[in-house]
N, C-alpha and C positions, 0 to 999 in steps of 0.2 A: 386125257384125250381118249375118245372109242372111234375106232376103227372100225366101220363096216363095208356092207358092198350096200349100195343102191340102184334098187329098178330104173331103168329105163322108162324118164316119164314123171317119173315122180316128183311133189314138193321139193323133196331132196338133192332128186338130178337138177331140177332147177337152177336149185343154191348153188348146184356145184358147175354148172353151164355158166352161173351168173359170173364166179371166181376164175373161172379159166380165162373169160371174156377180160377181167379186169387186169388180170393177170399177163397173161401171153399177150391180147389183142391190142386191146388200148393203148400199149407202149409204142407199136407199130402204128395207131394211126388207124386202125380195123377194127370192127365190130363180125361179132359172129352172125351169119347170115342162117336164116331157118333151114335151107339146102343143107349147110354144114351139121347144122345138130341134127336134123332127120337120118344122116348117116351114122349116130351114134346109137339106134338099134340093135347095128352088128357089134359090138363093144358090150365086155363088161366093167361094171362102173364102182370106184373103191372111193372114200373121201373119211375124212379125220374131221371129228367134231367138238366142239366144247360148247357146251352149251347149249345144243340145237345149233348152233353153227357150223358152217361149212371151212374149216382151215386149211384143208391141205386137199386135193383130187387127186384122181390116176384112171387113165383108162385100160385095159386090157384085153387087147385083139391077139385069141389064143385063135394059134392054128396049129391043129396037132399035137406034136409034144415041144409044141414054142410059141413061145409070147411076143407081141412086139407092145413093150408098154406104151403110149403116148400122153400128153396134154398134160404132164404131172406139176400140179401147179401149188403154191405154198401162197399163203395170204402175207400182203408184206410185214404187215404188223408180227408174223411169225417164223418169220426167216432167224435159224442162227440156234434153233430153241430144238432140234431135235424132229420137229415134226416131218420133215423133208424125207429123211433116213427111216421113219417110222412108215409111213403113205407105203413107202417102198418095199420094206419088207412088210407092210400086210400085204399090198399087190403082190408080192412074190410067193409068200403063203399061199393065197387064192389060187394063184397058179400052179403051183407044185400041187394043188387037192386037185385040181384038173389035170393031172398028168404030166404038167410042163415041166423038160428040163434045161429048157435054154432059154434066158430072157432075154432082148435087145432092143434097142431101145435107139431114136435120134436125138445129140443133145447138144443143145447150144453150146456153142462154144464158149459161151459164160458160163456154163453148167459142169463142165467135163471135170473138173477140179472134185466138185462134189462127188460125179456119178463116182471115179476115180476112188474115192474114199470108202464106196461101201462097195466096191468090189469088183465094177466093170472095166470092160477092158477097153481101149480105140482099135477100132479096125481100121486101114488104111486112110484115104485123102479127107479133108475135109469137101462139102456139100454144098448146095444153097438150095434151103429150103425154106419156103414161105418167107423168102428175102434176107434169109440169115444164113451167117454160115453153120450148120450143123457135121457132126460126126459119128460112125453108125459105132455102136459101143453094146458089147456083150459080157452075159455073164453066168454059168454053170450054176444050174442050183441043183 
């Protein structure tokens, strides 16, 4: 698997707008709207590939010396295999070279079990966000 970042814009972002759409949207019944991706300028963009493929995304909206990761999305065919945990810690790498030493992150409440594993924490009540319940979840790099 390689690990990069990707420009804003690119073939690449494509792939990787097309996997979060399949991923997070669809399940809910939503497609991403152009509005929504024109605001991923501000964001920088991380994704796992094999093959010229897009497996895993992550976005990273650094502010200062903290990040709030978003949109981290694993292709289904690769869930369970390591690349979830991987996305993550190159996202958190990219961050830490920028400065950052606080990551956080909102995560499905299907999610927490995982984020849980490679190190984050719950902060207080659960959320609803984008019609799920979310939890805001941090972690010391």
């Amino acid at each position: 698997m390689e690990y990069r970042e990707v420009p804003y814009g690119s073939e690449d972002y494509r792939k990787m707008a097309h996997l979060r759409n399949i991923v997070l949207r669809r399940p809910m019944g939503r497609v991403q709207l152009p509005s929504e991706l024109a605001k991923d300028v501000n964001f920088r963009h991380v994704a796992a590939f094999d093959g010229g493929q897009v497996r895993a995304t992550a976005m990273l909206d650094i502010q200062g010396d903290s990040v709030r990761i978003r949109q981290v999305s694993v292709h289904p065919d690769e869930r369970g295999k390591g690349i979830g945990a991987g996305i993550m810690a190159f996202a958190e790498e990219v961050a830490k070279a920028a400065g950052v030493n606080l990551s956080s992150l909102h995560a499905r409440e299907t999610a927490l079990a995982f984020y849980e594993r490679i190190g984050y924490v719950a902060e207080g009540d659960y959320f609803e966000e984008s019609g799920l319940p979310h939890i805001r979840m941090t972690k010391r790099l």
